[in-house]
C-alpha positions as CSV (number, residue, x, y, z in Angstrom):
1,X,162.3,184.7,72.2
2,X,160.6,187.2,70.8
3,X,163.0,189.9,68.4
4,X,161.8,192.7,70.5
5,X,162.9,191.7,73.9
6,X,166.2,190.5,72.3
7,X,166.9,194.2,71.1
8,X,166.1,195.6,74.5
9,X,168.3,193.2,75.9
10,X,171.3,194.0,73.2
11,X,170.6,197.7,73.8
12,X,171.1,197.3,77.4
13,X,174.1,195.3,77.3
14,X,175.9,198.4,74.9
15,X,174.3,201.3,77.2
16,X,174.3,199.8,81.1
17,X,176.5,197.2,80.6
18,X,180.2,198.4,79.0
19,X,178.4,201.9,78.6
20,X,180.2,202.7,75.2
21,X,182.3,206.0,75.0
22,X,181.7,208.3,71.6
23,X,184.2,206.7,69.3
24,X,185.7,203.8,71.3
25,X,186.6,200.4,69.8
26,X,184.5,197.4,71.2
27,X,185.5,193.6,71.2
28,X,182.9,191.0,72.1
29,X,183.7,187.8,73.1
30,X,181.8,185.0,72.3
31,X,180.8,181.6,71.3
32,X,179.2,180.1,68.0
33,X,176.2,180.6,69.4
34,X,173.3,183.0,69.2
35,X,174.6,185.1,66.1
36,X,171.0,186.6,65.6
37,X,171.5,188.4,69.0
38,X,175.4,189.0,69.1
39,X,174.8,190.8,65.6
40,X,172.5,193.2,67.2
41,X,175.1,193.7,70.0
42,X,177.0,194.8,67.3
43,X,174.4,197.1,66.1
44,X,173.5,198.6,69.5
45,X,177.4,199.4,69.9
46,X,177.5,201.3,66.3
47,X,174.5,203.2,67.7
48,X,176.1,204.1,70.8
49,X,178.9,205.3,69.1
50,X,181.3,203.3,68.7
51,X,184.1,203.5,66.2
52,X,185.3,199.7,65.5
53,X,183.5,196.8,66.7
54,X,185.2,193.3,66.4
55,X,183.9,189.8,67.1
56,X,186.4,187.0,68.9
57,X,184.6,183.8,67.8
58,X,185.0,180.9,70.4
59,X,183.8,177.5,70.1
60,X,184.7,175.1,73.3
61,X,184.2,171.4,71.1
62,X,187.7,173.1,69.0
63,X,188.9,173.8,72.4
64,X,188.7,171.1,74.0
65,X,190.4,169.1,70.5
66,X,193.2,171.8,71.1
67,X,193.4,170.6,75.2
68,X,193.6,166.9,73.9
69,X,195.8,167.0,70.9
70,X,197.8,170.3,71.5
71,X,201.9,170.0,72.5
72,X,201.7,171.2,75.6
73,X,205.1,173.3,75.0
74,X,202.7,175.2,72.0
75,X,199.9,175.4,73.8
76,X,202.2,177.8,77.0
77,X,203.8,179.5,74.2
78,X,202.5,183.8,74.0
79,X,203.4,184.5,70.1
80,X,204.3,188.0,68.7
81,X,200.9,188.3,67.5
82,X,199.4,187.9,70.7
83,X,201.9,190.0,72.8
84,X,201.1,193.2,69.9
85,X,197.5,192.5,70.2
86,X,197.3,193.1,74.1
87,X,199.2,195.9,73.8
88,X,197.4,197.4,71.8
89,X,194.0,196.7,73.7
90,X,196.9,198.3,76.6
91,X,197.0,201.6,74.4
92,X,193.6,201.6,73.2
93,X,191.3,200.6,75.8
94,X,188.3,198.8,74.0
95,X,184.9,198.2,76.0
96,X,184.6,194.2,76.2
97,X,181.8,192.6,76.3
98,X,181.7,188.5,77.3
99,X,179.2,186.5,76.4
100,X,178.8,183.3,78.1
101,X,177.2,180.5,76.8
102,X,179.4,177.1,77.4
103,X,178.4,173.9,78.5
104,X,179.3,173.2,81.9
105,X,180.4,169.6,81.5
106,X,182.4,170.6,78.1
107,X,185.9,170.4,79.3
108,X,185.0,166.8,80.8
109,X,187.8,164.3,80.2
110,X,190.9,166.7,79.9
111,X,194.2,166.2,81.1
112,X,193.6,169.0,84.1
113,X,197.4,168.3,85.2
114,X,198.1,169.7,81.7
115,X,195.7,172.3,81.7
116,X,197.1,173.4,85.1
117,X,200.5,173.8,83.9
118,X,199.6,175.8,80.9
119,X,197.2,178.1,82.7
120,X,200.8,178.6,85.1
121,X,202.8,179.3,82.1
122,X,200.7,182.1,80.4
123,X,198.7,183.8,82.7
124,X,201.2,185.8,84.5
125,X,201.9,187.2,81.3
126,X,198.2,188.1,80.1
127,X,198.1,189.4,83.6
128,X,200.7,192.0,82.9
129,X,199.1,193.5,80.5
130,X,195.3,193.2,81.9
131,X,196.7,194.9,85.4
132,X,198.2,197.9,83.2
133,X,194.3,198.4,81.9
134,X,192.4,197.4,85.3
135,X,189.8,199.9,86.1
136,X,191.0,201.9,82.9
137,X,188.5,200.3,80.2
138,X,184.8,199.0,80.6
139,X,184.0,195.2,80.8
140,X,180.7,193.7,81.0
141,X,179.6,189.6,81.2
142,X,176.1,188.7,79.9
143,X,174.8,184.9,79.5
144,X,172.8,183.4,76.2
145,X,171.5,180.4,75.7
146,X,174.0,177.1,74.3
147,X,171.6,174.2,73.6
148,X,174.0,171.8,75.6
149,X,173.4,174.8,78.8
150,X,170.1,174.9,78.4
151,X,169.5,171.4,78.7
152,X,171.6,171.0,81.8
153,X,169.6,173.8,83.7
154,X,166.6,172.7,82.1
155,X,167.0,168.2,81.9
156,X,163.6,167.6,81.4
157,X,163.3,169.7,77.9
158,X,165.1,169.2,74.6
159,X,166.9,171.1,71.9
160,X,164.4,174.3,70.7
161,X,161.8,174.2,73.9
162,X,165.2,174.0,76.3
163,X,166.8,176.9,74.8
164,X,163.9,179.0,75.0
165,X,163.0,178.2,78.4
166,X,166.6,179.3,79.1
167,X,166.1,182.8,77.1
168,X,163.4,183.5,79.4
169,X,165.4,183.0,82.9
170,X,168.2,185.2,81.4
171,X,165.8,187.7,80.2
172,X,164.4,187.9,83.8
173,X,167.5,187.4,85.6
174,X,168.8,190.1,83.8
175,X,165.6,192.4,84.8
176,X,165.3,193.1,81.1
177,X,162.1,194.8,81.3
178,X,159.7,196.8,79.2
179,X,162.3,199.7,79.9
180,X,165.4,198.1,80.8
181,X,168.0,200.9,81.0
182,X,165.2,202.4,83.7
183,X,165.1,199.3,85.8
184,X,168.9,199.2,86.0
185,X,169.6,203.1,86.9
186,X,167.1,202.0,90.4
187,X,169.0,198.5,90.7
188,X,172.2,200.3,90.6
189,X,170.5,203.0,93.0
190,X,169.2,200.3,96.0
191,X,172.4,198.3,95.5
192,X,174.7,201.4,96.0
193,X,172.3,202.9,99.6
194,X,173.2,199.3,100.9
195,X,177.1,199.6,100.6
196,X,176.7,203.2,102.2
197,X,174.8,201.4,104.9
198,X,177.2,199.0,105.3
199,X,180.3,201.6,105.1
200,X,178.8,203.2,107.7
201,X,179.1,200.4,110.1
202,X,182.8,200.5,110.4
203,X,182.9,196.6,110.4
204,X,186.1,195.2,111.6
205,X,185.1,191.2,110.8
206,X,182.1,189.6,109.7
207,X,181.0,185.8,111.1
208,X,178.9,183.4,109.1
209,X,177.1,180.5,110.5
210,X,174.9,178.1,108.8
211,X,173.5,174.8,110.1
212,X,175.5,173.0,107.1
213,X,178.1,173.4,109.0
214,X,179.4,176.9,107.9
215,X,181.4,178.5,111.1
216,X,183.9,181.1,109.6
217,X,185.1,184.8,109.9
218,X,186.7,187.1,108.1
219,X,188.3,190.2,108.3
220,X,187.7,193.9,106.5
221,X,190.5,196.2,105.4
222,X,190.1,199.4,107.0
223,X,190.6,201.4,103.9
224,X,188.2,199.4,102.0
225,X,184.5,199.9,101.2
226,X,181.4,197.9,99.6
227,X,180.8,197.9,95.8
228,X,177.5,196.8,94.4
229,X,175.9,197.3,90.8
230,X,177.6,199.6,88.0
231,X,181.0,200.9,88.4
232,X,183.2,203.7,87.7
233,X,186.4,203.7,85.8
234,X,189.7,205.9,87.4
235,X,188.0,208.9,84.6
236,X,184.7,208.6,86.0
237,X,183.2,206.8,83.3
238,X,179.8,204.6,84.5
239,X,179.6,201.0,83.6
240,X,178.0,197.5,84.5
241,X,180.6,194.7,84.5
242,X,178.4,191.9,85.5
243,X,174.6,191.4,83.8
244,X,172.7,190.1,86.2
245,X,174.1,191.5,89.6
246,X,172.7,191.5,93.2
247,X,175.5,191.1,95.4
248,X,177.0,193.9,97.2
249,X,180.6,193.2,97.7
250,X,183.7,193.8,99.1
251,X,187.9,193.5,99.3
252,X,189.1,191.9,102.9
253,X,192.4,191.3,104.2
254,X,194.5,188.4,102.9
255,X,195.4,186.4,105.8
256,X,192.8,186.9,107.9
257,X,190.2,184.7,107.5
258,X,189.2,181.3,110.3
259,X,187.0,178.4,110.2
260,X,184.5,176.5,107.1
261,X,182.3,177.3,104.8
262,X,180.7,174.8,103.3
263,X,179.3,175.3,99.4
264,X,175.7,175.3,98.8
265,X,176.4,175.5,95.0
266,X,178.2,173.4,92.5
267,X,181.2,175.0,91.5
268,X,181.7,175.3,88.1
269,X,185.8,175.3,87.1
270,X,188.3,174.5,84.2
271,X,185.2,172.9,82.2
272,X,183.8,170.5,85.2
273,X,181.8,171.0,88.3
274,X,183.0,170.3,91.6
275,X,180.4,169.4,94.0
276,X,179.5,168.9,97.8
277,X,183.1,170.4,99.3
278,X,183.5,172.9,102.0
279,X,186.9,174.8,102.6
280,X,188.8,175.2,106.1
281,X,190.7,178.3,106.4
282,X,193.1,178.5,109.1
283,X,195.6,182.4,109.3
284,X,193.7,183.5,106.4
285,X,194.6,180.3,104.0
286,X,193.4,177.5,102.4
287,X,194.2,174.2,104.9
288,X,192.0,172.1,103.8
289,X,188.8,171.0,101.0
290,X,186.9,168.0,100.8
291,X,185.2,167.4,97.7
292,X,182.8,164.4,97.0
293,X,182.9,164.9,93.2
294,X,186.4,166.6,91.9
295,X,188.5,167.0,95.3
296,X,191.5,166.7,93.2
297,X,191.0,169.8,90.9
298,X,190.1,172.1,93.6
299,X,193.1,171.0,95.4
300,X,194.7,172.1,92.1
301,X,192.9,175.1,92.0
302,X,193.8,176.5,95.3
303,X,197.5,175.4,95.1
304,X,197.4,177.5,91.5
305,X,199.8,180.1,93.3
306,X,200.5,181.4,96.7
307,X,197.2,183.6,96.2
308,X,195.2,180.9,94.9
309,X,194.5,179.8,98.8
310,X,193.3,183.0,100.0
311,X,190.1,185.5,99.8
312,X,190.3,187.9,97.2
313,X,186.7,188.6,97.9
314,X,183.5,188.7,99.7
315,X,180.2,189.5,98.6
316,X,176.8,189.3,100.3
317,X,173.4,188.2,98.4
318,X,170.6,187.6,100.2
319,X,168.4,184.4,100.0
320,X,165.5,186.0,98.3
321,X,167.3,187.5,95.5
322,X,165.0,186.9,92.2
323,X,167.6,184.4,91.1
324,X,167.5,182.2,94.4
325,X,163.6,182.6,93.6
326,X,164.0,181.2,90.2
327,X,164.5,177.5,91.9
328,X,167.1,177.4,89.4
329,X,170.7,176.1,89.1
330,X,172.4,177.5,86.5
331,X,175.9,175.7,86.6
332,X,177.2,179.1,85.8
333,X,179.2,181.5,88.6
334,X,177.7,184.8,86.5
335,X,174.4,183.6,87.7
336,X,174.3,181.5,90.6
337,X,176.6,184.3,92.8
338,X,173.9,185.8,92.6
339,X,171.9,183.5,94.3
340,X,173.7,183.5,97.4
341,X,176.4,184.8,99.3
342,X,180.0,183.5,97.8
343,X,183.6,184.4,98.7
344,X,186.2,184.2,95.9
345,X,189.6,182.7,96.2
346,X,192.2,184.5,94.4
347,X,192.9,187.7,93.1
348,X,191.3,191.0,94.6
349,X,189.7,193.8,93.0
350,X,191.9,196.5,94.1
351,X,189.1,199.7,93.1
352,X,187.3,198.5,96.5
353,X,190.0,200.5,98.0
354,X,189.3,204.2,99.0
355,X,192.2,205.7,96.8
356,X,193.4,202.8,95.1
357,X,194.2,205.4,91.8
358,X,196.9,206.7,93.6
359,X,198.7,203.5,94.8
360,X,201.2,200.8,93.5
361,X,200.4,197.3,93.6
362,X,203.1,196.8,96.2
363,X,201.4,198.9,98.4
364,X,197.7,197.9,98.2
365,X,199.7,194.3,98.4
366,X,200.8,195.2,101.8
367,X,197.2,197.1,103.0
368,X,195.6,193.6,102.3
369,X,194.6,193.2,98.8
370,X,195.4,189.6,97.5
371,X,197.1,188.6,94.0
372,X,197.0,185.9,92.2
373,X,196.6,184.4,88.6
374,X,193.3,183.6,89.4
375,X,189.9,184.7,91.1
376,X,187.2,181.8,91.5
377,X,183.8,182.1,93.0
378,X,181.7,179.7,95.1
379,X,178.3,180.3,96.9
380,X,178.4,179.8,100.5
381,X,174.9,181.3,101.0
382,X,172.2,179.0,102.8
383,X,168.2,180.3,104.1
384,X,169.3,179.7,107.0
385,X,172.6,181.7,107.8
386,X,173.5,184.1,109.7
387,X,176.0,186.7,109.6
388,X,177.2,188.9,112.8
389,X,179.3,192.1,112.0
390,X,181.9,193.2,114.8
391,X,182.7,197.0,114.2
392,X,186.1,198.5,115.0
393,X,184.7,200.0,118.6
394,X,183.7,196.3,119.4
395,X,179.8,196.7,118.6
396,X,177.7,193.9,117.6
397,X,175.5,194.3,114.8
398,X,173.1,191.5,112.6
399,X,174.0,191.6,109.5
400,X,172.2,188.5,107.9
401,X,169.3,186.3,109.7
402,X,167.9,183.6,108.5
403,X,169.8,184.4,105.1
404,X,168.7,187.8,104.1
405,X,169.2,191.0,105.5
406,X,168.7,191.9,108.8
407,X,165.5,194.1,109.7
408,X,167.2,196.1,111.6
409,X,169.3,197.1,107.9
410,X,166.3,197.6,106.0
């Protein structure tokens, strides 16, 4: 990929994506791979402005040594290291930047019995502190090329010629243009008119049907509206937490949710994919999944915690979103939700709420907004669904036909 289009694309992740403040500290997450480009992150965020910028090295073969060979009793410990570094990320607020690049299949073979247990032990605790910063710092989650990714998207290329085949779906995935940071100020602009359009339906539930065998409604909170595209923070600030996005998206109402949907994706989850399952929702939870590869970790998944089995959020995509167009599968949940419409199971993002700034957790609990330890996307979108919207006064209005937006929207 050519050096010039990799700056633009660093550039864009410092100045759309986690937007950096004059003088703020900047962690980036990421694996051993693609230093070239993660060094000009680096770069773009000292240009912005920022005053430290530090790099979490990851690499998931080490991680997966630690899942096999790790006491499980050290693995669920929190140390006094850890515990002072979150709170300080608590008091300082760093942008973070994520940059995904993992093999799908790389967990493959790990005790997930284990893995579950550990996950139960120590994220309630990192939750503490991450709920204390939520909607207080800026996050953004971008995608480079891994050669062991690439050649799963990609099966009939190798090594060098499947990495840069992959470079060049991210790059357009991403829209990073000839001007970039132009291209995403009008994305953010078309994705925001579309949640007014939908605010101002006043929708009360929403039913999806596909011919997969999809049948399913769900219900809105009254107090909350439609996000799409960049954010802001509870001061204001502007940022873009996921890079690509097309989805436009929404917090319903825990508990009230009926009927199937049936996945149209692979789901990618704890380093293995499930595939071919649908989920049956019955008084807003989880009743039952059928999986014909990995049925018993997304029974796992959803009995995580009492929240795992419930909606934590909706979002609509339609079927001609340049992604879908792509023809590709990327075994990756930052890029194939944007293919489709998906749901997520788990944890609700609370800032969908008009007002949430002034309001406990207790009390956006009890408007609707679920919790739990985790928040897990899978695509439910198909070319041919439908989706009907029932408004609060008992109107009928088409939504989705034939998997994109209704004329009648446009």
């Amino acid at each position: 990929m050519k050096q010039e289009i990799l700056r633009r694309f660093a550039e864009l992740t410092v100045r759309r994506g986690v937007n950096v403040k004059q003088g703020q500290d900047v962690i980036i997450h990421a694996e051993l791979d693609q230093p070239e480009f993660i060094t000009m992150v680096v770069e773009e965020a000292y240009k912005a402005g920022a005053r430290k910028v530090r790099v979490k090295w990851t690499h998931l073969p080490i991680s997966k040594v630690n899942a096999l060979a790790m006491d499980e009793a050290a693995a669920s410990e929190i140390e006094a290291w850890q515990h002072a570094e979150l709170q300080h990320n608590v008091d300082t607020l760093p942008a973070q930047i994520h940059i995904r690049s993992v093999d799908p299949d790389g967990m493959k073979g790990i005790d997930q019995e284990k893995m579950t247990r550990i996950s139960k032990a120590t994220t309630p605790i990192m939750l503490k502190y991450r709920e204390q910063m939520d909607n207080k710092f800026q996050w953004t989650i971008i995608g480079v090329p891994s050669v062991k990714w690439s050649e799963k998207v990609f099966p009939h290329l190798k090594g060098d010629a499947a990495v840069e085949a992959m470079w060049d779906a991210i790059i357009k995935a991403t829209r990073v243009t000839e001007d970039p940071l132009k291209e995403w100020d009008r994305h953010n602009t078309t994705l925001q008119a579309r949640c007014r359009q939908l605010d101002a339906l006043n929708l009360d539930y929403l039913h999806f049907q596909s011919q997969n065998g999809t049948d399913f409604k769900i219900w809105m909170i009254p107090e909350a509206k439609w996000l799409g595209g960049g954010e802001h923070l509870i001061d204001g600030h502007f940022y873009n937490p996921n890079m690509p996005t097309e989805e436009v998206f929404i917090t319903p109402k825990a508990g009230k949710a009926e009927g199937k949907v049936v996945a149209s994706k692979p789901l990618s989850y704890a380093g293995e994919l499930i595939e071919d399952f649908s989920v049956t929702f019955a008084e807003g939870k989880v009743v039952k999944v059928e999986a014909k590869r990995n049925q018993a970790l997304l029974e796992k998944m959803v009995a995580m915690d009492e929240g795992a089995s419930r909606i934590g959020e909706l979002a609509l995509v339609p079927f001609d979103s340049p992604i879908q167009q792509s023809g590709l599968l990327f075994y990756n949940t930052l890029f194939d939700e944007n293919a489709s419409c998906h749901i997520a199971l788990g944890r609700a993002y609370v800032n969908s709420i008009k007002g949430y700034a002034n309001m406990t957790r207790e009390q956006l609990t009890q408007m609707g907004c679920n919790t739990s330890m985790i928040h897990v996307d899978f695509m439910i979108g198909s070319k041919d669904l439908s989706i009907t919207g029932v408004t609060r006064t008992g109107e009928t209005v088409t939504i989705f036909e034939k998997g994109n937006w209704s004329p009648s929207l446009k």
